[in-house]
Structures are given as C-alpha cells and as structure tokens.
N, C-alpha and C positions, 0 to 999 in steps of 0.2 A: 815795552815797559807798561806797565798796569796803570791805571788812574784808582784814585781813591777821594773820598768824599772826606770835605772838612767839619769834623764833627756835626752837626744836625742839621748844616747849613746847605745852599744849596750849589758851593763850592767845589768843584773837581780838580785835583790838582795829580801829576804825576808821582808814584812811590817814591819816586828816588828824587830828589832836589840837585840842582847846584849851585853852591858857594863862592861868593867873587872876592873873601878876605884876602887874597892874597895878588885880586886883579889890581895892576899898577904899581907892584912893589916887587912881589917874587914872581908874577907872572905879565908878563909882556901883553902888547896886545894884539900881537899876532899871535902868541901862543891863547890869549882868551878867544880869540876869533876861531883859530881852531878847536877849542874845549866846545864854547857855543854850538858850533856846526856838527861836532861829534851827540852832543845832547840833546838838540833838536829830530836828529836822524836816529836816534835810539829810542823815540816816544819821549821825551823830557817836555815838563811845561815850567814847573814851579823855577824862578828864578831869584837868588836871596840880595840883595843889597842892603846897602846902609852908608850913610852918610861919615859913619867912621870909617870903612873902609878906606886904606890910602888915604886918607884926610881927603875923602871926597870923588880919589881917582877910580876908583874902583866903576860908583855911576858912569865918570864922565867914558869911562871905556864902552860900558853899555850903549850909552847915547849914541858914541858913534857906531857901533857895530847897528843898532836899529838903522841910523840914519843909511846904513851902507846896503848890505845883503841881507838882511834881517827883518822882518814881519814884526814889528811889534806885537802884534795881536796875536801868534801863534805862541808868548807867553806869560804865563803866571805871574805877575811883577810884584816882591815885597820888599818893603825898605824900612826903616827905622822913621823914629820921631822921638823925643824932639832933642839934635843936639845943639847947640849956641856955640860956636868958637867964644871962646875969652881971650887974655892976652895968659892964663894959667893955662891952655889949652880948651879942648873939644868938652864939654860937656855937658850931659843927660838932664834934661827941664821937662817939665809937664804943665807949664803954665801954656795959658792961649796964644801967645807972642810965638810965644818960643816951637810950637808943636807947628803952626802956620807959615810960622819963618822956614821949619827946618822944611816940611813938606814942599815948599815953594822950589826951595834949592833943589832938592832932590829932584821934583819935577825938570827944573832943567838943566841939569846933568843927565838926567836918562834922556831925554828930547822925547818927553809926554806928557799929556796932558793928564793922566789918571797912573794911580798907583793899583792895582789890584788889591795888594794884603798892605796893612801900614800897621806896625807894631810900637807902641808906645815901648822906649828902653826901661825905662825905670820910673819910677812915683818922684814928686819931690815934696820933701815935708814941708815945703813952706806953701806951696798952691793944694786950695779948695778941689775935691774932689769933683764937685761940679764945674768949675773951669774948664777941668781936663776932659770932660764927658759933653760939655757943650761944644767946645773946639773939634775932637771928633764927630760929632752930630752934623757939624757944620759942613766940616770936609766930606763926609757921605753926602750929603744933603745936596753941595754942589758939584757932583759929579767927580772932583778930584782922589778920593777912593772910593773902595768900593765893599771891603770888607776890611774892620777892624779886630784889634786883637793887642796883647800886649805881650812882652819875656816876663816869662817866670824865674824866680829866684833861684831854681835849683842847678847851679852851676853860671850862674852870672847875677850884679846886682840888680834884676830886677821886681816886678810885682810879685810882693807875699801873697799867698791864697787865699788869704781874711781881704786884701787891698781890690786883689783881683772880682772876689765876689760881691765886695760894695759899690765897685765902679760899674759892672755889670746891672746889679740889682736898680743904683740909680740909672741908669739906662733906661732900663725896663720899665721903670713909674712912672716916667715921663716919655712913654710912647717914643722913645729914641732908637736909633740904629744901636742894637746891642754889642758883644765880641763873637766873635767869630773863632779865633784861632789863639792857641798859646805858642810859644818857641821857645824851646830848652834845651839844654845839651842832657842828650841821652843816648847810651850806650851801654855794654857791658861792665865799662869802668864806673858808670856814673850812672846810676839807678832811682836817684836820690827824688827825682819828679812825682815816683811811684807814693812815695811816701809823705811826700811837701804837696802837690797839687795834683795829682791824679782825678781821687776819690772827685773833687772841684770839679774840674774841668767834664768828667763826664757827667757828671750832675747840671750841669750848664748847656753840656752840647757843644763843648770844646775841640777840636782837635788839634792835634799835638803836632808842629813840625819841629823834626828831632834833630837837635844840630849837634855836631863832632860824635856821628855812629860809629866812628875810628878810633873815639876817644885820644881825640887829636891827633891822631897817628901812631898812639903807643900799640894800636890792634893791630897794626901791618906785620909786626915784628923786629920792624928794623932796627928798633933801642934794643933789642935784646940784648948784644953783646957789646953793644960800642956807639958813640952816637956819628951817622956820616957826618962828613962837614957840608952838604951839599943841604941838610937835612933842616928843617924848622928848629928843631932842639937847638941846631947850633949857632942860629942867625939870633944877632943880639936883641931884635927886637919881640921877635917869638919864642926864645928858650922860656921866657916865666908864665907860658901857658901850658908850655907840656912838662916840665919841668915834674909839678905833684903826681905826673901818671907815671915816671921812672924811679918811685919809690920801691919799697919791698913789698906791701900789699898786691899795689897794682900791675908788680913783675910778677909776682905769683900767678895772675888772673890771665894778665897773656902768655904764661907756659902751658895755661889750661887747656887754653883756648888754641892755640897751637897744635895741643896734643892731642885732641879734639881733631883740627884740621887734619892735620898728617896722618889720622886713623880713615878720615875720609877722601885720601885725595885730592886734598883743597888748600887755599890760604888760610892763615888768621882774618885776614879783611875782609873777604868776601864771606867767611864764614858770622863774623861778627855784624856786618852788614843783612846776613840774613835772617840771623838773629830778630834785628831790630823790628825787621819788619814782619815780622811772625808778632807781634805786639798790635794788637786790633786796635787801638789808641792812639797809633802814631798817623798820622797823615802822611808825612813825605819825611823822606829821612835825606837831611842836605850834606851833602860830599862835599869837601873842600879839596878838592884834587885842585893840584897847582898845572897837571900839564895831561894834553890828552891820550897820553900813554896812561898815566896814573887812573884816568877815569875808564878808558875803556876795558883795559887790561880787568878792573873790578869788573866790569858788568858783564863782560863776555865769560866770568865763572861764576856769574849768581846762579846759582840754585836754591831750591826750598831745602830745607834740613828737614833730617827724620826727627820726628818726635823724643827719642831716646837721648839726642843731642842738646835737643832746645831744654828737656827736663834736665838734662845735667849741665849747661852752662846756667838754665836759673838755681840752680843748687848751688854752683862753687861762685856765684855772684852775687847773692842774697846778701852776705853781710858786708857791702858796700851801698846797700840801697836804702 
C-alpha cells in the first residue's frame, strides 16, 4: 500500500484508511483485532475514530488493542472533536469546553497521549470563531495533537467552505497551527465535495480523507437485487445512511459501474475504490469494512483502472456531483 502526503503539509498517511464505525456494535473485538492486524500487514497507517462511534466503544476497542499487541506509534490516529453527551444525546460543540473535554475522553479511550489528525465535527452557531481556533491552537501547542483539520459539509453536517476558510485564515494572522486536512464522504455516488469544497481546500493546502469510497456499501453491489438481512441496510440503526444510495439515480450509477466491472474482470468495489484514488486530492480513502474478509478480499483485487474507464465512470457520475 502506497503513502501519500496530506495536502501541503508534512503529513504521510497510507492510500487506503480504516474505519471503526462499526467497532463495538457490528464488529466485535476480536474480529477488530483481526481487521487491525490484516491492515497493519498490508502497509495501512491512517486509522479513523471518533468519539461517536459506539457511543465511545469504538476508541475504547483501540485502546485496548494498543494496550495489547499493537505499537501505537506504527499508526495514523484521527478522531473527532468536540462531542458533549447531553441527557438529548451525543452532540457536535466547538466551543473551548467542549472541544478539550471531548479530546480528553478520546485521549483515554485510545490509551494515548496524542492524537495525530483531530477533526473538528461541525461549527456551532453560538461559539466565536476565535474560541474554536484558540482551543485547537492550544491542543497543538501542548503536544495533545498534532495536526488539525475539520468535516466538511458535503455529505455530513459539517464545516461550510466560506466557515472552513475564515477559521483557517484566522489561524493564519495570528501565527497559529493552521488545518491540515478535510474528511468527506466521497465516492462515485457522492461527488458533491468537487463542487462545495474542492476548489477551497486546494487553494489551502488541504487534503481530502474520503470517507464511504463504497458509498456506503451501495458500490459492492449487494443492494442490487434485494437488501441481505446480514447487511447495514438492514440493521435498524444503519438503514437511514444507506437508505438515499438505494434510490433510482444511484441504482443507475451502480449498474454502471458494474458493467464497467464485469467488462474488466473485476468487482463494483474494488473498481469504485480505485476510482477514488485515481483523484490526486484525496489523501486516504477510509474503508469501513466490518470484518477482515471484507477488507482483504478488497485489496487483494486493487488495481489501477485504464484511463478509458476512469473517463467513463466521471461522465456517467458528473451529474451527481
């Protein structure tokens, strides 16, 4: 597996990423001990967390996989910031409380002392821009991360590209640790970054880690004809993610893209996978495989696509973007 550099920064991270949405809930943690060990062994560094995952379990699985057979230092570590439990539930703040609290947690749940990447979730209309830019400043400052960055809007509530750029710019005039990296779902189905935050983020020095390259799982194929019951669609807490990619637009896109495959040989996955990464903006495109069959099975058919292919999935994809 290839390394690639986080937009201008002096960041290295692996092509491919992996995903822990689903560590602690649909995947156990022997079956994450075994994903870990399969990802480490294939060149893997980038590793995604977040304090929503599992309401939390997701980290504390990491923490102890570090704590057991695992190097800390051999990976990438990014997590979220800042959520606050309420008695309404988990939710997304960017005030200085709230961004130091979450970090704190997350800190030990992973059982470390430093986060690598920390992505701010989302803006809140009620904290000062400067708040949220001094509290990261702080957390760079004291060794607790090490590079920041925030989600962008285009497929999740996060930073608009106008928000993104003024919290950067204030950064900047005040000789602060700037961002570093954006996180967006980007894929086939979901193009939409192209046109909401692109232009941005390379103008910045951004790079892009592309989350749901699967488009949640509707690029596998397996919704084509029926949804398994085994499957995310069907579990009652996941069907309202992937739910908009089993529409008629985006069944169109994975017949394409199929047929596409099946002229080469190939999966819809691995071929939409490789897609992504034929995209010189993306930094690491993070897999949310639930089990290490799912993730291996992907990497062991990556190949580069001929040119003739990537122009014709961006043609029958363009008017999703």
């Amino acid at each position: 597996m290839r390394e690639r550099t986080v937009g201008r920064s002096g960041l290295k991270v692996s092509e491919i990423g992996l995903g822990t949405l689903a560590w602690g809930r649909d995947t156990s943690h022997d079956e994450a001990d075994e994903l870990l060990g399969a990802f480490l062994e294939a060149g893997g560094s980038l590793l995604d967390a977040s304090p929503a995952f599992s309401a939390g379990m997701a980290e504390s699985i990491i923490g102890e996989l570090f704590a057991g057979t695992y190097d800390r230092r051999d990976f990438v570590l990014c997590s979220r910031a800042a959520f606050v439990e309420r008695t309404s539930g988990l939710h997304a703040e960017s005030g200085r409380s709230a961004i130091l609290d979450s970090v704190a947690g997350s800190l030990e749940r992973l059982g470390t002392d430093y986060l690598d990447v920390l992505l701010v979730a989302q803006p809140d209309p009620h904290v000062p821009q400067e708040e949220t830019a001094s509290a990261l400043a702080h957390l760079v400052d004291s060794g607790k991360v090490r590079y920041i960055g925030v989600m962008s809007r285009s497929g999740y509530p996060g930073y608009p590209a106008w928000r993104t750029a003024a919290l950067n710019q204030m950064l900047a005039e005040r000789r602060l640790p700037t961002l570093t990296a954006l996180g967006s779902e980007y894929s086939v189905l979901n193009r939409s970054y192209e046109s909401t935050a692109r232009d941005m983020a390379e103008d910045m020095g951004l790079g892009l880690f592309a989350f749901s390259p699967l488009g949640r799982g509707a690029l596998t194929g397996k919704y084509r004809h029926s949804i398994p019951p085994t499957s995310r669609a069907a579990s009652e807490h996941l069907a309202p993610l992937i739910d908009p990619y089993l529409l008629d637009e985006p069944r169109r896109l994975v017949e394409a893209v199929t047929k596409a495959a099946d002229g080469l040989g190939r999966t819809p996955a691995d071929v939409s996978l490789a897609w992504v990464l034929t995209r010189p903006f993306v930094s690491s495109a993070v897999l949310g495989s639930r089990t290490v069959h799912q993730f291996t099975s992907l990497l062991d058919a990556l190949e580069e696509l001929p040119d003739l292919v990537v122009s014709a999935i961006d043609d029958v994809s363009a008017a999703r973007s």
